[in-house]
N, C-alpha and C positions, 0 to 999 in steps of 0.2 A: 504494500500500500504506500510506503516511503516514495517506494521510484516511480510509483504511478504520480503522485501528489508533485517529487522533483521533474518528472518531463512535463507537467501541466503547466508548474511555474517556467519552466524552461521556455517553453514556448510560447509562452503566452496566452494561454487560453482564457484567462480571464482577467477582469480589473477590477480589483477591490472597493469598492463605493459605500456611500451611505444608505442606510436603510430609507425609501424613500417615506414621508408622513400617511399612516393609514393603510399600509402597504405590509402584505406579509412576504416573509422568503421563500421561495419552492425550495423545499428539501431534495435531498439526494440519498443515495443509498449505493451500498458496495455489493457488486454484484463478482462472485470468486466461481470463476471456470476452471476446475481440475483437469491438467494436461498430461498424457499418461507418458511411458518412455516404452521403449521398443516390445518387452517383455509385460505388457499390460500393468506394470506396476505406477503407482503414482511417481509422477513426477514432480509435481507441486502444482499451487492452487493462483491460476492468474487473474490478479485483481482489476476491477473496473468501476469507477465512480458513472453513475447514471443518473442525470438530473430526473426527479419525479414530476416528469413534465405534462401527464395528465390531468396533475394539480390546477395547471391553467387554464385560463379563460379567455378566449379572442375577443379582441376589442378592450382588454382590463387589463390582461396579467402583458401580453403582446399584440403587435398589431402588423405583423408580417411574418412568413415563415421562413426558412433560410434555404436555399439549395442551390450548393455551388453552381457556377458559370461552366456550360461548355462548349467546345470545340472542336471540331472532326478533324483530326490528322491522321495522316498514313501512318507516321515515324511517332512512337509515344514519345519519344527525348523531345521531339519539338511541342508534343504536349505540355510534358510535363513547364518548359520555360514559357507556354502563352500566357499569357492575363484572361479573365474572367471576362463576362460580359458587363459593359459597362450598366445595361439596361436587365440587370436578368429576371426582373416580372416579365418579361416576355417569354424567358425562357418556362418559370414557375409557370406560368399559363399556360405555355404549349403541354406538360408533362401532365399537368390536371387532366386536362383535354383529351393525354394516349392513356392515362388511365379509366378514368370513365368509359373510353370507348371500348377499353377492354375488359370491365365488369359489366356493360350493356349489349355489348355486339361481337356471342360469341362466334361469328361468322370472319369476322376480324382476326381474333386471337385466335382459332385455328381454321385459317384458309384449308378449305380442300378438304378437311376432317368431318365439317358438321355432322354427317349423317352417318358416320363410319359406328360401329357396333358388333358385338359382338351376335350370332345365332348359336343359337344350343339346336342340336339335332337328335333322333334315335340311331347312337351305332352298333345297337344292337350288343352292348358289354357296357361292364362297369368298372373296365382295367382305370388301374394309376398311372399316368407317365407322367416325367419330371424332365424338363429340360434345363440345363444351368452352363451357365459359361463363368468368366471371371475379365476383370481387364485388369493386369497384373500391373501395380507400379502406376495407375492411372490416372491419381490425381498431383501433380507437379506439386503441391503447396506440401499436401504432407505425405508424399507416397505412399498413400493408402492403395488398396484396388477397391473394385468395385466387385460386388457377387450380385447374377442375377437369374432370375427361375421362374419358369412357368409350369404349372402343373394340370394335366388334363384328367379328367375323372368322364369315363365312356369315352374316349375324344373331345368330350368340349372342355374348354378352356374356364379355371375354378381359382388358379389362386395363380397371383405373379408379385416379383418385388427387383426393386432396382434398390443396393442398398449398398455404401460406404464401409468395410470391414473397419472394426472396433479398433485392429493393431495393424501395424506396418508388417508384412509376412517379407521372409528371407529370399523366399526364391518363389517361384512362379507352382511348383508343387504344393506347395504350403498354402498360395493359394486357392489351388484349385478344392484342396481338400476339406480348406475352411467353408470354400463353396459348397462342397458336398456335402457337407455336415449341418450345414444349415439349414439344406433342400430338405436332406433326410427328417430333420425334425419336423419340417411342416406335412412333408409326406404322413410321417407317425400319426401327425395328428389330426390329419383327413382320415387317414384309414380307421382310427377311434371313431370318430365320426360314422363312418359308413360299416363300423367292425357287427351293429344289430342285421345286414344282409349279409354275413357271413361268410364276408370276403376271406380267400384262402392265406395262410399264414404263409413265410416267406415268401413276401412279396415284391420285396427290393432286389432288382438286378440289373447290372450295370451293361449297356450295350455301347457300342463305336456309333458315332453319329455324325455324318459325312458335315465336312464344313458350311456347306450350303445350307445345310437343314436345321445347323444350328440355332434356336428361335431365342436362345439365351442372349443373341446379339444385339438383341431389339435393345434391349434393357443396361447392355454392358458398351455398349460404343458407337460412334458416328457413322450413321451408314446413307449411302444414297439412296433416292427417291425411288430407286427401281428396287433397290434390295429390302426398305422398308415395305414400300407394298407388297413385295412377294411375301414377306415374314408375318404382315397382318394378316394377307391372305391365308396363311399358313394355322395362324391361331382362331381359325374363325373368323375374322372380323368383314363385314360386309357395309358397304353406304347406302341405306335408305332409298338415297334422293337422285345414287346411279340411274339411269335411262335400263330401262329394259332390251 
């Protein structure tokens, strides 16, 4: 809390003033994020001063909101040296404006998807399958991967998750087996699920599944327009509002 409290003064984040007459202070509060180290063990607790700025009141407590100026550059360096907009309620205006249109018009916020959906079919069984990939080393900031699973119950499509591993894994096996392990547990607990139709015991088995058909990819990495709709295609999914 010391060296959160010395980089604040450092910087200058704030200026000491008088209480204004009739005027009360927004309080603040210390918000402590536990960062773990390679071996899931704690590493320590990083601290964060958070104004309790739902205390206020527009028009009383403030009477503008703040959000940096920006800039489109190719090169971030030249980013990072521009200056700010001299005028940025223009900018707070336009950003109101792509939000709104994005909790009002979800035609907007997913072009080309509206009507995409999953159909559940009879295929005539009530097998489990589980598909899971991983993207080893995939997020640059903290080398996490990523594990990702789709589970089909009869062939239709029942549970999936696109999800961050908890620790940094060694190698790319480690990976995949955290991925495994994880699958398996939501497997277990569909099959509890469905264990009053008397689904047969040993039921988990692991089979080779050609790259292409990999559905784990959907959820685990960036893929193009063509490989995405073959993979939705793959999971069921159909649009509504496709032509006949």
């Amino acid at each position: 809390m010391e060296e959160e409290i010395a980089a604040f003064n450092q910087a200058g984040t704030w200026t000491l003033v008088d209480l204004l007459t009739r005027k009360k202070a927004i309080g603040c509060k210390w918000v402590l994020t536990p960062t773990t180290c390679a071996d899931s063990t704690l590493d320590r607790l990083k601290a964060r001063l958070v104004a309790k700025g739902y205390a206020q009141t527009y028009g009383v407590d403030y009477f503008e909101t703040f959000s940096p100026g920006s800039i489109p550059f190719e090169n971030p360096i030249d980013a990072a040296k521009s200056k700010p907009f001299e005028n940025p309620e223009k900018y707070q205006r336009l950003i109101g404006k792509l939000n709104y249109l994005t909790v009002t018009h979800p035609d907007i916020t997913y072009p080309g998807s509206l009507g995409c959906g999953i159909l559940y079919r009879d295929y005539g069984h009530i097998d489990i399958e589980c598909f899971c990939d991983t993207d080893h080393d995939g997020s640059k900031a903290t080398r996490r991967s990523t594990t990702g699973y789709c589970i089909f119950v009869g062939g239709n499509l029942v549970s999936w998750r696109s999800k961050k591993q908890n620790v940094v894994s060694q190698s790319s096996a480690e990976t995949a087996y955290r991925a495994m392990a994880q699958s398996v547990c939501e497997i277990v607990w569909i099959h509890q699920l469905l264990k009053e139709d008397k689904i047969k015991e040993n039921f988990i088995s692991t089979k080779h599944v050609r790259s292409n058909d990999k559905l784990g990819d959907l959820l685990t990495k960036a893929l193009n327009g063509v490989r995405v709709d073959y993979l939705c295609n793959e999971l069921g999914m159909i649009d509504i509002y496709a032509p006949i």
